[in-house]
Structures are given as structure tokens and as C-alpha cells.
N, C-alpha and C positions, 0 to 999 in steps of 0.2 A: 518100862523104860523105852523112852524112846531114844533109836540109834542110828546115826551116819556112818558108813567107812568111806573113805576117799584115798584113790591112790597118790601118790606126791606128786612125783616129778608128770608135766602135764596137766595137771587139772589142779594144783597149788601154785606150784611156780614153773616158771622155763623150764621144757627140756632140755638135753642135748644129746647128739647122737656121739657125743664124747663121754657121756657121764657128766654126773654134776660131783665133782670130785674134791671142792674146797667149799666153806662159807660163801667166798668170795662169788662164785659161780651162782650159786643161789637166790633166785631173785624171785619175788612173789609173782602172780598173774596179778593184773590191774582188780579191783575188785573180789578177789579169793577171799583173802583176809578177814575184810568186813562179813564178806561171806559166812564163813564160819564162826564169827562173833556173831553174829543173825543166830545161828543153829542154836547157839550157848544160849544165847536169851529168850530162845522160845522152849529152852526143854532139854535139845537134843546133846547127847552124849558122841563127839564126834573121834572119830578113829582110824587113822589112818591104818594100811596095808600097801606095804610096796615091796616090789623085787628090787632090791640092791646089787646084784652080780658085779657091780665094780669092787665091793668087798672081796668075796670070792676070788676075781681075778688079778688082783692085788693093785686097783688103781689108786683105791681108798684103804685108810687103817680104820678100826672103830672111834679111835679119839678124834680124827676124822669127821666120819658118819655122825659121832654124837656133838661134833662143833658146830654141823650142819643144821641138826634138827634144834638145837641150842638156838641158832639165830632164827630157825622160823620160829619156835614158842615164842621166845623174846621180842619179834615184832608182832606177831599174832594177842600179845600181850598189851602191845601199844593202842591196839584197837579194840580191846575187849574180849577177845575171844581165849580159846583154849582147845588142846588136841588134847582126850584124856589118855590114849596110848599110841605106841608109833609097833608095828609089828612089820619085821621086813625080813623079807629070806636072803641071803649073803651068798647065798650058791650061785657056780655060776653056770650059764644056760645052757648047760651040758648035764646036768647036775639030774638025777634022779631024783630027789626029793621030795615031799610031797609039799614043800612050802611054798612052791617056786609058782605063781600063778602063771598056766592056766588053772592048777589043782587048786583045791582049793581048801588045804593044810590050813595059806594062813587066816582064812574068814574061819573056817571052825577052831582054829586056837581062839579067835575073838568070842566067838559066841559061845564058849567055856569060859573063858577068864571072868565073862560081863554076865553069863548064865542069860545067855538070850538065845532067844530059838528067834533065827536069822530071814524066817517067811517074811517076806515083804519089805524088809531093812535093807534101805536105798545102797549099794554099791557104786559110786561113781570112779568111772574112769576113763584114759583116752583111747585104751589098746583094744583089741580082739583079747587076750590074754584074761585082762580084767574084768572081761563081759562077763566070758566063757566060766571064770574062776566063779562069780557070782549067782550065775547059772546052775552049776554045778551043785552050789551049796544053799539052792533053796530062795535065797537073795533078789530082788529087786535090781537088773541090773540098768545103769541111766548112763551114758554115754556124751561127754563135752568135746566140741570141734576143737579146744586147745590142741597143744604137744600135738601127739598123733591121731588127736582124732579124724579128721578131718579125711586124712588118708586111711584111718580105718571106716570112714563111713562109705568111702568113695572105693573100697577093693576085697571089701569084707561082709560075708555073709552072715547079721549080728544076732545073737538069738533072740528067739520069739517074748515078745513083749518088752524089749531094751526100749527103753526114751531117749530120745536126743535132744540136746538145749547147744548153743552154742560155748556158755562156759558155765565156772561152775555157781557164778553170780545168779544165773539168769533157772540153774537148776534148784538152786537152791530158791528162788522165787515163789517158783512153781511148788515144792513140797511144801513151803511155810503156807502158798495158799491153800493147802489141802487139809494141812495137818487141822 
């Protein structure tokens, strides 16, 4: 099986340093989209992983959180693609947990549900958090200048063997030319 995880906010659509707290907030990155219709079509199985702690800290409710991922499938749909799970830890960043990346709880909930063994399966995402989480658990981790990358490329010591692309268009590129 071949497998993507990607984190959401940042390397899907717009961050913000407020939370992405309605639908309405929610806006794809130029290019993401087709992006992951790309993945579907050559094979891959893609999967998101994100910290949500707006849940946790009561910015967002889940009907919320699921109205949200409601309209990226939904537009992700308009271009052919598909996310086959969304796994996100709701804790918030105080939280001991083992979900909350850096750890990396929620890649190995993925690579149980999907029964993959996680060596080499591309991790993308914009933070230090998401590297480190990828790192941790074996993973491939690939870093885009969206959301925060750009300022984690520029203040952040990233682990050994992380690739850099500018997004996640341009990442995904690069794997389809490998694969």
C-alpha cells in the first residue's frame, strides 16, 4: 500500500494564528487539492494527521471540526481527489497525551488502522512539531514553506533527512516522480 499523511492546516489550506474555527475560515492552498487528486490517481492512500487544540480549548465543538473537514472532502471531491481518514488530537497544548504531535501517537494510530509499517511513508507538514512527530515514528519526514514553514525553515533545527518543497503541489511532484 502505498501511503501519504499530511498535516491540514498549512500544507491543505490557510493557517491561522487564530484557529481555523468555522467552514467559513477554511480555504484550500492554491494547488493542494489537485494535489492530492494527483496522489489518488497514482495509487496513493492519503491521510491526514493534525493537532486540533482549538477543540480542547473550547474554540471549536466537533460538529464544528466535522463541518470543516465536510467542506474540504466536498471540494476535494470537485477535483477528484479523496482523504481516506482525518486523525487529529483535540487536546490542548498542555495536554500530556501521546496524540498531540510532536509524539507521535497520532502516525502510529495510522499505521494500525491502515496495518502499515510507516519506514519511508512521506509525512508532510509545516511545523517542527510535524517533522519531529514523523521522525519519531520511523516516517519520512518532507517539509512545505506554506502556513509555518517557512519560519520553521528559517529558526528550526529540522531532523536529519526532512526534504523541503515549497508547497505541497510542488511535493507531491517530486514523490509521483519517484514513485
Amino acid at each position: 500500500m502505498k501511503l501519504v499523511i499530511l498535516d491540514r492546516d498549512g500544507v491543505i489550506n490557510y493557517d491561522s494564528d487564530q484557529f481555523i474555527k468555522s467552514p467559513e475560515e477554511w480555504r484550500p492552498i492554491p494547488g493542494s487539492l489537485e494535489a492530492i487528486a494527483s496522489l489518488n490517481q497514482a495509487g496513493f492512500r492519503v491521510v491526514v494527521a493534525s493537532n486540533q487544540s482549538g477543540v480542547g480549548r473550547g474554540l471549536l465543538d466537533m460538529a464544528t471540526l466535522n463541518a470543516i473537514h465536510g467542506k474540504m472532502h466536498a471540494q476535494l471531491a470537485r477535483v477528484g481527489g479523496r482523504i481516506e481518514a482525518i486523525f487529529f488530537c483535540p487536546h490542548a497544548a498542555d495536554s500530556r497525551c501521546q496524540c498531540r504531535k510532536p509524539r507521535p501517537g497520532l502516525l502510529q494510530e495510522i499505521a494500525l488502522r491502515f496495518h502499515a509499517d510507516l519506514r519511508g511513508v512521506p509525512v508532510i507538514g509545516d511545523s517542527l512539531r510535524d517533522l519531529q512527530a514523523a521522525h519519531a515514528a520511523g516516517a519520512a519526514p518532507i517539509l512545505v514553506r506554506t502556513g509555518k514553514g517557512r519560519l520553521t525553515l528559517a529558526t528550526a533545527e529540522l531532523p536529519l533527512g526532512t526534504r523541503v518543497f515549497d508547497d505541497l503541489a510542488e511535493a507531491v511532484r517530486a514523490l509521483l516522480a519517484e514513485a
